[in-house]
BADOFI-699348 format. One line per 2 residues: for each residue x, y, z of N, C-alpha, C. Coordinates in Angstrom, 2 decimals. Layout:
N
X,Y,Z,X,Y,Z,X,Y,Z  ... .
//
This chain:
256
-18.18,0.94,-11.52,-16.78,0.65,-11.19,-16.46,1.16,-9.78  -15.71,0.61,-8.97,-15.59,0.91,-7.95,-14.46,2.05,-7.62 .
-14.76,3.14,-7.04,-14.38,4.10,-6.60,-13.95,4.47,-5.44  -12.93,5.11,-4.57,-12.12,5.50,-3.62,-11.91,6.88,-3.74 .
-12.60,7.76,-3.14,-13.15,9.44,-2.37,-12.13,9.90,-1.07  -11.48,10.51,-1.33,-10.68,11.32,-0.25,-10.73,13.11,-0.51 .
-11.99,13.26,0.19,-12.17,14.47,0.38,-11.98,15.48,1.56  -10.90,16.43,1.23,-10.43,17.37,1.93,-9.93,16.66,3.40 .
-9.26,16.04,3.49,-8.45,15.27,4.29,-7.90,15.51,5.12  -7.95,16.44,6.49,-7.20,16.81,7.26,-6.83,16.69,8.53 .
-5.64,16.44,9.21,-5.33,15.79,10.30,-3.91,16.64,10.92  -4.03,16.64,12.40,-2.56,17.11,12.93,-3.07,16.55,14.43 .
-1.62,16.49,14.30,-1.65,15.33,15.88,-1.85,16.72,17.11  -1.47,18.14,17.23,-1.76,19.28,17.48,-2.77,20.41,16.96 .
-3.69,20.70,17.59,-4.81,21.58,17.11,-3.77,22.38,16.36  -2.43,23.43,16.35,-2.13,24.50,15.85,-1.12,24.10,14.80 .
-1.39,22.25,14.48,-0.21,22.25,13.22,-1.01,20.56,12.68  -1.20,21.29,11.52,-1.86,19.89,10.78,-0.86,19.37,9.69 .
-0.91,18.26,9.99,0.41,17.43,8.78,-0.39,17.43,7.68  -1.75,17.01,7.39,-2.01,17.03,6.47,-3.65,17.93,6.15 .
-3.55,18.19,5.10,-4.71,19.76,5.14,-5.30,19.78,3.91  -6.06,19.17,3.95,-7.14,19.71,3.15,-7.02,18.59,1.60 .
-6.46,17.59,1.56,-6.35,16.75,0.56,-7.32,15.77,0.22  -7.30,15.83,-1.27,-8.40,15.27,-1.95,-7.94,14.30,-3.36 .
-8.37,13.17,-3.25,-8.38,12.41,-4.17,-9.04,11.22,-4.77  -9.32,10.69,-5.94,-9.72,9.80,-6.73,-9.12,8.63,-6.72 .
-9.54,6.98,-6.87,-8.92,6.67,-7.11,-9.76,5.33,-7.95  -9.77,4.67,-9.00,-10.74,3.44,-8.97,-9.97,2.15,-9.02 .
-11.25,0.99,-9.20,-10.66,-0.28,-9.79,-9.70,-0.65,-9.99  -8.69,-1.40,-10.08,-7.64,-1.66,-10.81,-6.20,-0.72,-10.77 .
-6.36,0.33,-10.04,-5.51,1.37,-10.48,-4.47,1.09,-8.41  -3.06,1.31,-9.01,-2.37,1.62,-7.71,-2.08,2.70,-7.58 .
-2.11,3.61,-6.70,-1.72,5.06,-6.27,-0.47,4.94,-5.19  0.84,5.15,-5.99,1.70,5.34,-5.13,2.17,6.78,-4.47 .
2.75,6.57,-3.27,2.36,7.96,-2.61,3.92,8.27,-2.00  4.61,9.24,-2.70,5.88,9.70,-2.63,6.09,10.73,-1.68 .
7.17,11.29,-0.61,7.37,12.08,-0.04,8.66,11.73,1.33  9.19,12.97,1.65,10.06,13.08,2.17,9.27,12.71,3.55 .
10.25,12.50,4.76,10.30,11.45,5.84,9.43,12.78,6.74  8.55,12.05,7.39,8.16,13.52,8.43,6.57,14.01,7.45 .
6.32,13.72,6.15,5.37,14.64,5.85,3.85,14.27,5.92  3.90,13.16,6.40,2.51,12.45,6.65,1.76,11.45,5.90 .
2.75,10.86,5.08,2.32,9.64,4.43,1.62,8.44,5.10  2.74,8.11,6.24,1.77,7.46,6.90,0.80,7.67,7.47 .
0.35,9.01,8.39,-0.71,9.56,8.75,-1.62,9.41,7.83  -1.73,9.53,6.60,-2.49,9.49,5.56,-3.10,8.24,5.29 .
-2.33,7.46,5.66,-3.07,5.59,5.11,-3.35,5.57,6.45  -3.42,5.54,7.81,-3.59,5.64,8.86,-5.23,5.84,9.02 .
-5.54,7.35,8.40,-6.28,7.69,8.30,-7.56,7.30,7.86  -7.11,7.04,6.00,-7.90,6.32,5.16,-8.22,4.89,6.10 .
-7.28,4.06,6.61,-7.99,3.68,7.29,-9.01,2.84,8.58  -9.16,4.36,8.74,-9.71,4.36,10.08,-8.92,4.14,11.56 .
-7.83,4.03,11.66,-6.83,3.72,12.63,-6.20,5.44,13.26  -6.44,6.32,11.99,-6.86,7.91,13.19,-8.31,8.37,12.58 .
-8.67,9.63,13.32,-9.81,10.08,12.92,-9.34,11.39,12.12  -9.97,11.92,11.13,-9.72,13.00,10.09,-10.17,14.03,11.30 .
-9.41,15.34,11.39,-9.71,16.32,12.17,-11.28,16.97,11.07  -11.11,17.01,9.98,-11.91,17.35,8.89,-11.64,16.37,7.64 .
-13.05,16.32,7.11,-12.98,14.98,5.89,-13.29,14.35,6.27  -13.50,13.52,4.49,-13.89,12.72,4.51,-13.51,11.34,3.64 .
-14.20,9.94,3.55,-13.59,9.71,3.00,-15.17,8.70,2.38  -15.15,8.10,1.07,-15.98,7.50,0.11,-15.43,6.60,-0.56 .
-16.91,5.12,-0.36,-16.33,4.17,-1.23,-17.92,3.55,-1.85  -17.17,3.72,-3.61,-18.62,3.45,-3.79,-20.15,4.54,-3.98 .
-19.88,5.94,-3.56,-21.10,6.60,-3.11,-21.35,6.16,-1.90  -20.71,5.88,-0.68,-21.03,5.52,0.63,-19.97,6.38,1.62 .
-20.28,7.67,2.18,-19.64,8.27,3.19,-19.20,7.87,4.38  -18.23,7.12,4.76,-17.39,7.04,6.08,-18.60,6.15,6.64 .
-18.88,5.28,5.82,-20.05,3.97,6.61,-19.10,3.09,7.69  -19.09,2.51,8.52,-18.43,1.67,9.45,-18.03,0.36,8.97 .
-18.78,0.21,7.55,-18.83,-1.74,6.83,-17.58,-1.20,5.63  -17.19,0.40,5.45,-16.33,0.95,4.48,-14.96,-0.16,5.09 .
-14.29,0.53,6.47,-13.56,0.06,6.67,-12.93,-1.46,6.72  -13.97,-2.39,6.83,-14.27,-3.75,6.68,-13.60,-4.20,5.26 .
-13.68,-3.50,4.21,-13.05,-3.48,2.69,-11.59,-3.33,2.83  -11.32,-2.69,3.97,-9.60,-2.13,3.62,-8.95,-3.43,4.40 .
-7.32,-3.65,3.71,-6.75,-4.49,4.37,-5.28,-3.78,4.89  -5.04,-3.27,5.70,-3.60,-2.89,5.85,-2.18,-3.50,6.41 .
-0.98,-3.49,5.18,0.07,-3.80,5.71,0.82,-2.72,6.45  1.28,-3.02,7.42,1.93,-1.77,7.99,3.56,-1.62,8.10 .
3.91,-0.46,8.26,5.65,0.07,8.10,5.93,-0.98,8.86  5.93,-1.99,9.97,6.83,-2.37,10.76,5.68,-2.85,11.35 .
6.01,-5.14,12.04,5.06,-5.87,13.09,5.85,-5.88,14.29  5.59,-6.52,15.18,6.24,-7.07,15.93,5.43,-8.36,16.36 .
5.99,-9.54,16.45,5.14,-10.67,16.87,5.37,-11.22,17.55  4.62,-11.26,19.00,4.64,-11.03,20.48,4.78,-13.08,20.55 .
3.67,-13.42,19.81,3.87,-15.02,20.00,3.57,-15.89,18.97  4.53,-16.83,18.97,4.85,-18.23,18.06,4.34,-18.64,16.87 .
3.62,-17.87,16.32,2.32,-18.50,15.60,2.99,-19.04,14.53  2.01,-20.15,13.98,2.90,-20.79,12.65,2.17,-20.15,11.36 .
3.16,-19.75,10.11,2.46,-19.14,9.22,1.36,-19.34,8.94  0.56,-20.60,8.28,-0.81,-20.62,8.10,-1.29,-20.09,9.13 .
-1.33,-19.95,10.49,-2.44,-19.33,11.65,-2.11,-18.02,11.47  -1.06,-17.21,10.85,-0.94,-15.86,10.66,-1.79,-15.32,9.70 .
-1.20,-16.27,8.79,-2.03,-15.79,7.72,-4.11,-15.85,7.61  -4.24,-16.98,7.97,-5.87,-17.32,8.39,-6.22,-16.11,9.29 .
-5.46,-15.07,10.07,-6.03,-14.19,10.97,-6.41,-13.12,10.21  -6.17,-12.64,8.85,-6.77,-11.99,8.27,-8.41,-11.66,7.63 .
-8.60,-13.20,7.81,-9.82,-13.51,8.07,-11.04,-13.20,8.72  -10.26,-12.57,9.94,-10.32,-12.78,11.25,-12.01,-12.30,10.80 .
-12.29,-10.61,10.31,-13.15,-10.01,9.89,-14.91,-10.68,9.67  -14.28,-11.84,8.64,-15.50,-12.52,8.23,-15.25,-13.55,9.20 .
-15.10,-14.21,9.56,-15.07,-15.24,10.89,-15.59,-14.87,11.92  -15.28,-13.73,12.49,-15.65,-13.30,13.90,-14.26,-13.79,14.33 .
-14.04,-12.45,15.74,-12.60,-12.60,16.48,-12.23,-14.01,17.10  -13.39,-14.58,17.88,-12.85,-15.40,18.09,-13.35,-16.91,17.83 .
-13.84,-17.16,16.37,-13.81,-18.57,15.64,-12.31,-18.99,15.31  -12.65,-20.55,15.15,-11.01,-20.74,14.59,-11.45,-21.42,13.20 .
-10.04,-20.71,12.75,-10.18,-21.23,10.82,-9.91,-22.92,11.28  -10.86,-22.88,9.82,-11.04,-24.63,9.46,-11.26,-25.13,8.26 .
-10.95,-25.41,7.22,-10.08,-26.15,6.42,-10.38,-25.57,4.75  -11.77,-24.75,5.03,-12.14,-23.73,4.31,-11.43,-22.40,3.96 .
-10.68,-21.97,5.54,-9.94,-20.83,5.36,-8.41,-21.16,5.42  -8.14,-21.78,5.48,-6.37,-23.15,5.67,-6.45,-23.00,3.73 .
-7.23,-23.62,3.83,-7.32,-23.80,2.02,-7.08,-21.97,1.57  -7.46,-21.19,2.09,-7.73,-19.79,1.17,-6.39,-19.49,1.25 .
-6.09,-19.80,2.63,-4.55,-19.20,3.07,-3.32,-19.50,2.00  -3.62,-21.11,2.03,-2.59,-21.50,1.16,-2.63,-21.32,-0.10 .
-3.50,-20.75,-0.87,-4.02,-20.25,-2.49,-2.94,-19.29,-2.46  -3.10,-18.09,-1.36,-3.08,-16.98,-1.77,-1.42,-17.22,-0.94 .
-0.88,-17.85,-0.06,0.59,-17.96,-0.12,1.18,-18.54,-1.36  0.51,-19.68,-1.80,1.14,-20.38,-3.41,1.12,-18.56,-4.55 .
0.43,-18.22,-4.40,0.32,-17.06,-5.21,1.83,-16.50,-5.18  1.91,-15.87,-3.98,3.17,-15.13,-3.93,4.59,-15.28,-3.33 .
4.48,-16.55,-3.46,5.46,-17.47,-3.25,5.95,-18.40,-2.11  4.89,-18.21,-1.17,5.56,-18.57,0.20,4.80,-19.47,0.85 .
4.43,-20.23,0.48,3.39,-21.56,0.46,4.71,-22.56,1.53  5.51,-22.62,1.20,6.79,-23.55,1.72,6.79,-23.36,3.53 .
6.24,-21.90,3.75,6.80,-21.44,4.90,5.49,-21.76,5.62  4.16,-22.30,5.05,3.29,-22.73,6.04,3.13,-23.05,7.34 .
3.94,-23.84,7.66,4.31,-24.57,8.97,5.20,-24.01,9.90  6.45,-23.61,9.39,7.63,-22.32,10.24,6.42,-21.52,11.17 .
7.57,-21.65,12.37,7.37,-20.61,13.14,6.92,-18.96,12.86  6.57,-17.77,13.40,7.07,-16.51,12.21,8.36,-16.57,13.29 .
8.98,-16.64,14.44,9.64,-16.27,15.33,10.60,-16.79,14.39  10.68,-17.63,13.71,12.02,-18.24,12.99,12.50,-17.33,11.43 .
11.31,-16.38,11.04,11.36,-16.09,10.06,12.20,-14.78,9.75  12.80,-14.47,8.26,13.91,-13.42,8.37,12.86,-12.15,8.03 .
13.32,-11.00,8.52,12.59,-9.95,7.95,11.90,-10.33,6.43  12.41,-10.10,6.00,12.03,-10.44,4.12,10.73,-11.55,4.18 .
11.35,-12.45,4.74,10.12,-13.19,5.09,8.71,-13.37,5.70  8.35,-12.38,6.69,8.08,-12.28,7.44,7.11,-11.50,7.11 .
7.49,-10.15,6.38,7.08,-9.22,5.89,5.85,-9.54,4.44  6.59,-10.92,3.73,5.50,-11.36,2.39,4.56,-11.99,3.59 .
4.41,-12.90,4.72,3.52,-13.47,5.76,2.39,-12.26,5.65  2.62,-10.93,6.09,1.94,-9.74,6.50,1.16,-9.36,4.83 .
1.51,-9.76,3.74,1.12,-9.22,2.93,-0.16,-9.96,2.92  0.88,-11.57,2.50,-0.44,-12.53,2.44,-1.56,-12.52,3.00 .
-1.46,-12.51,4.36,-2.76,-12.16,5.92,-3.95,-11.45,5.15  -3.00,-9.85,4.75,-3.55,-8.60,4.15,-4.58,-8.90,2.91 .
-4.00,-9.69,2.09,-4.91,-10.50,0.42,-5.59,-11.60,0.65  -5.60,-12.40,1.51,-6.52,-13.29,2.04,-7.64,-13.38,2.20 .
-7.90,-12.11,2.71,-9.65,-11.79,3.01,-10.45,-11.11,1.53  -9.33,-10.89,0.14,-9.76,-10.63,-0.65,-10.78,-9.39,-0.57 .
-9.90,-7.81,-0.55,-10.21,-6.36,-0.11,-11.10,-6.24,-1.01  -11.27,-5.14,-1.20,-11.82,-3.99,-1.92,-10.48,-3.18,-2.07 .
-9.89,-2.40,-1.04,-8.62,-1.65,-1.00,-7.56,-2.24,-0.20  -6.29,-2.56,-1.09,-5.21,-2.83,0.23,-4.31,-1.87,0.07 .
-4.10,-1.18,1.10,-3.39,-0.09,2.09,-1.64,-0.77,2.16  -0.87,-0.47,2.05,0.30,-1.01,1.80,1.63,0.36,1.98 .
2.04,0.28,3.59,2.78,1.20,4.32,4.61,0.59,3.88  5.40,1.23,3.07,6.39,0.62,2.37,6.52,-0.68,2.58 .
6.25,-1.47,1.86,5.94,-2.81,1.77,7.17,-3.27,1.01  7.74,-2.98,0.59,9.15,-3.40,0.02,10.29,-3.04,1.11 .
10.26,-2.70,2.19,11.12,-2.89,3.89,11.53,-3.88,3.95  12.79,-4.51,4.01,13.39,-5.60,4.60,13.35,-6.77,2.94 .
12.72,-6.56,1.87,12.97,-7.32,0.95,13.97,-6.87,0.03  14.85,-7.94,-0.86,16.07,-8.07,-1.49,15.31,-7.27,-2.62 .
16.44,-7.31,-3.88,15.72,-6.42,-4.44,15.53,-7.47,-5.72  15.36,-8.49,-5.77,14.81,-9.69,-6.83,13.17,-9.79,-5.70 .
13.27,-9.79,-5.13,11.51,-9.45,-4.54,11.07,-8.69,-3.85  11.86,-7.48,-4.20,10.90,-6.63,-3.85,9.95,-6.41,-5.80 .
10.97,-6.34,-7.04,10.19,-6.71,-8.12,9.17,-7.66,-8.28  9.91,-9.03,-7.56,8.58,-9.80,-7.57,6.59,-9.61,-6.91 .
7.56,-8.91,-6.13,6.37,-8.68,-4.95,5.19,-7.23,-5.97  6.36,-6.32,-6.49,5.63,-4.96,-7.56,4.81,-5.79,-8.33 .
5.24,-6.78,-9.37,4.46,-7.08,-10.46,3.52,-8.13,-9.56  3.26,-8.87,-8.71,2.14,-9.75,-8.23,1.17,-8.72,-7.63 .
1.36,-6.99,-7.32,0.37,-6.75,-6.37,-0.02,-5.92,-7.92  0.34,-5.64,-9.10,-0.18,-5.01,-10.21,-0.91,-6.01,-10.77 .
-0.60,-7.65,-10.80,-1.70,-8.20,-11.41,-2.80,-7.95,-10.81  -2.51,-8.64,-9.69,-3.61,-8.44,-8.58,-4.82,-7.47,-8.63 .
-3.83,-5.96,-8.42,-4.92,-4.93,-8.57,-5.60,-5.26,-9.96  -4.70,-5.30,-11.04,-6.15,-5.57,-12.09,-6.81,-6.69,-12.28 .
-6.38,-7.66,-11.73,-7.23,-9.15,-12.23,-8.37,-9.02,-11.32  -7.91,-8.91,-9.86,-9.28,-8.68,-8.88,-10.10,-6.95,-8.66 .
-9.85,-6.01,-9.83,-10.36,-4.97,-9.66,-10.57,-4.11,-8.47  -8.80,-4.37,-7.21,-9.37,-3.64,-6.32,-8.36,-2.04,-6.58 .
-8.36,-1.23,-5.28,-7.46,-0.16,-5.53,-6.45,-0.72,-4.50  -5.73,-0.62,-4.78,-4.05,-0.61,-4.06,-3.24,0.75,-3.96 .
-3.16,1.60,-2.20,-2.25,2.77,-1.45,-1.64,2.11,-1.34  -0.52,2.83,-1.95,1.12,1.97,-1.97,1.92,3.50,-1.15 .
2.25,3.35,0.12,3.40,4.27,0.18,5.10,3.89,0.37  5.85,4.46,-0.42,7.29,3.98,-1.31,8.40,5.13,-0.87 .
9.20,4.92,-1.00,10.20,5.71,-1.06,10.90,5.44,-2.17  10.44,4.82,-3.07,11.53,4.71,-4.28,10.36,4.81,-5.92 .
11.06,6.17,-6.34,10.16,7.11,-7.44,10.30,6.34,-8.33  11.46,5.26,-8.32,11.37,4.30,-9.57,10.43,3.46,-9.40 .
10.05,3.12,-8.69,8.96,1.76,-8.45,7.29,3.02,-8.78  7.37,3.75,-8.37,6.18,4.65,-8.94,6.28,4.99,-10.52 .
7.54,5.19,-10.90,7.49,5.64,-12.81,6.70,4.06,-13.18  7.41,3.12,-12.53,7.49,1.78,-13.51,5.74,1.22,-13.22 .
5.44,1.43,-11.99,3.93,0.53,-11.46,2.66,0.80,-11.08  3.21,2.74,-10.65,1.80,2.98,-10.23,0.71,3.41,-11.73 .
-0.56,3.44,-11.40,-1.35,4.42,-12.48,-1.57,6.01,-12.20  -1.23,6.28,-10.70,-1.46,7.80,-10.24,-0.41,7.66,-9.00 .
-0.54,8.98,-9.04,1.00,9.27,-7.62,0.39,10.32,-7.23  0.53,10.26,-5.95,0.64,11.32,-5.19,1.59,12.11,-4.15 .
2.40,13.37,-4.55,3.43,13.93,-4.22,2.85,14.50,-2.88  3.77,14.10,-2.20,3.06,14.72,-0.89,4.05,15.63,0.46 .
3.66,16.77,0.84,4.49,17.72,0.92,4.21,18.52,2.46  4.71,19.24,3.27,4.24,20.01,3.96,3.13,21.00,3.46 .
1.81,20.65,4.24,0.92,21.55,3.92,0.99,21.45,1.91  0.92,20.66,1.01,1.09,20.86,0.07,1.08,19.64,-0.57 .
0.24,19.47,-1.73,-0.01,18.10,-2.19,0.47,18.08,-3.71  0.51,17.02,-4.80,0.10,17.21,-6.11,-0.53,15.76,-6.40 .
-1.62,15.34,-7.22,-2.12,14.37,-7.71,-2.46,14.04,-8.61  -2.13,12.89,-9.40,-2.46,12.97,-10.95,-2.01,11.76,-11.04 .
-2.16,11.38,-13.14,-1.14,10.26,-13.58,0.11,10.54,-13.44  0.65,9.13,-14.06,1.99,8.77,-13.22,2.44,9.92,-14.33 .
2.36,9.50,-15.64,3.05,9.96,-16.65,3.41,12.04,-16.07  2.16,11.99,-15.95,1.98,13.40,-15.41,2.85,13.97,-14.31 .
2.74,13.14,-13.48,3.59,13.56,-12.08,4.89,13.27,-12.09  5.59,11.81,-12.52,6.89,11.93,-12.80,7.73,12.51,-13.46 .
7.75,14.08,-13.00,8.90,14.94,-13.56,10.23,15.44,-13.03  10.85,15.81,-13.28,11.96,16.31,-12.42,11.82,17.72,-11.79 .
11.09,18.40,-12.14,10.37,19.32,-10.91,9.51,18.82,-9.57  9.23,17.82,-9.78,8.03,17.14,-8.67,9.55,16.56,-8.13 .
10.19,16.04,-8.16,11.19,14.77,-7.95,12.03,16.21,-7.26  12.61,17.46,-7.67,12.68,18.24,-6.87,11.88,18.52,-5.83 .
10.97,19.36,-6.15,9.65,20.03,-5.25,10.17,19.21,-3.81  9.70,17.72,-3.77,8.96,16.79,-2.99,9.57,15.95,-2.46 .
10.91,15.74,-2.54,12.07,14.99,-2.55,13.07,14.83,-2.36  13.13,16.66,-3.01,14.57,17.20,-2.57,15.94,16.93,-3.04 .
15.55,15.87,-4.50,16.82,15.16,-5.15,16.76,16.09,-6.58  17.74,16.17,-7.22,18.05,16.73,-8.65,18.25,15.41,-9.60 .
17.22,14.86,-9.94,17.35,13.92,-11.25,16.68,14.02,-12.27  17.53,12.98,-13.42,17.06,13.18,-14.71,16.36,12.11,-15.06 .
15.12,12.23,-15.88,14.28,11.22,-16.40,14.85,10.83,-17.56  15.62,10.03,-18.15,15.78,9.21,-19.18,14.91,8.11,-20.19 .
14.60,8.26,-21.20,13.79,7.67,-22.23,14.67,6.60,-22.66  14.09,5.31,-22.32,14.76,3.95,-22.66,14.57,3.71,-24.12 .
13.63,4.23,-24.56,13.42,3.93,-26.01,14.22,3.92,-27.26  15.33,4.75,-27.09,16.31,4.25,-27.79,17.36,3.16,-27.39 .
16.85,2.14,-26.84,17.56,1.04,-26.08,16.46,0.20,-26.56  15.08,0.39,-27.04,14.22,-0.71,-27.31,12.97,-1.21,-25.95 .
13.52,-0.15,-25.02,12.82,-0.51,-23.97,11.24,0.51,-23.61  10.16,0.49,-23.50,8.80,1.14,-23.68,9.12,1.43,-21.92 .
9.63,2.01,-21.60,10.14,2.82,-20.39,10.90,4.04,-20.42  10.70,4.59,-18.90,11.81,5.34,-18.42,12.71,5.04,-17.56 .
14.10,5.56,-16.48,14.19,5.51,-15.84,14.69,6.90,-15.26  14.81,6.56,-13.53,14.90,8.15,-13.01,16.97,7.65,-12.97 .
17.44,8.91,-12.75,18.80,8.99,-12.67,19.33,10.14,-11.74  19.43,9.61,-10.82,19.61,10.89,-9.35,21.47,11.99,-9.74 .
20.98,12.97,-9.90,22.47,13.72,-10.43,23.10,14.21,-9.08  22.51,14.78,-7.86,23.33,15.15,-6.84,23.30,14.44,-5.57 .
//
């Protein structure tokens, strides 16, 4: 089964202050690891890291039984916090650039990868927007373009820097439950970093609380408590049991 190694993990943009120190984690197959924490503490540094876009001051990282190989990174697909798109391109050519990898930089897709593009836009809804400009497109929109690109090349790991930014909140759900089939139908791992602990109670399989100099990692069940949701967060809420409502959930309920 395929496996994801983050051993002792450490990075600071200053020799005398490391954002992140010494973190270690598991992750396999099928499973999403959403990654919770207050603004400033290195979440993104962390997927950054994993991959390959900074270098670990110390650590390491494993996929498979394969240490920090150069063909590792080739597996990861990353969406990132925020694009900017300098020129015109029409969605299918956005999306086909994800490709880019197995193509070589500079082949052009042809009717083989046009075809993949549009599978995997029909997938998640945005098949319509093929042809549009992205320059014409609304944030929300724009942003599922970047996902698609990202699932196209069909990962091993997709890396996913709050990916619910700029979407309504009828898809940003849509968008949760298509990247949970996903992870399990195609057996990859999915780094999800979130700012919203409800979308981690409801989707991830493991969380990771992440803190100055200070980590916690585990199942969800495990980690979503209202001490962690303190600790890490800095909010006072209550976990509520839907089950006397009929519902095989929780939800969080922010008190201050």
């Amino acid at each position: 089964m395929l496996k994801l190694t983050v051993k002792d993990g450490t990075f600071g943009y200053r020799k005398d202050e490391k954002i992140l120190d010494h973190i270690s984690f598991e992750a396999s197959a099928g499973e999403i690891v959403m990654i919770l924490g207050k603004n400033g503490v290195g979440k993104t540094t962390l997927l950054k890291c994993i991959c390959g876009l900074q270098k670990w001051d110390y650590g390491k990282i494993c996929l498979d039984g394969e240490w920090e190989k150069k063909s590792l990174f080739q597996q990861i697909s990353y969406v990132a916090q925020s694009y900017e798109c300098s020129f015109s391109y029409r969605v299918i050519d956005m999306v086909c650039m994800g490709l880019t990898k197995r193509m070589g930089y500079f082949s052009t897709p042809g009717e083989k990868e046009k075809k993949q593009a549009l599978q995997i836009m029909r997938e998640i809804g945005i098949e319509e927007l093929a042809d549009m400009e992205c320059s014409a497109l609304s944030g929300g929109q724009f942003r599922m373009v970047m996902i698609a690109r990202a699932l196209v090349s069909d990962p091993y790991i997709l890396v996913m820097d709050e990916a619910e930014t700029h979407l309504d909140i009828r898809r940003q759900r849509d968008l949760l439950k298509l990247i949970k089939k996903l992870t399990k139908e195609r057996g990859i791992i999915c780094l999800f970093n979130t700012h919203y602990p409800e979308h981690a109670l409801k989707y991830a399989d493991q969380v990771l609380f992440l803190g100055k100099k200070r980590y916690r990692y585990g199942k969800t069940e495990e980690m979503m408590t209202e001490e962690n949701l303190r600790e890490f967060l800095d909010v006072k809420a209550c976990l509520i049991d839907l089950k006397v409502f009929g519902y095989q959930e929780k939800m969080i309920y922010i008190t201050d």
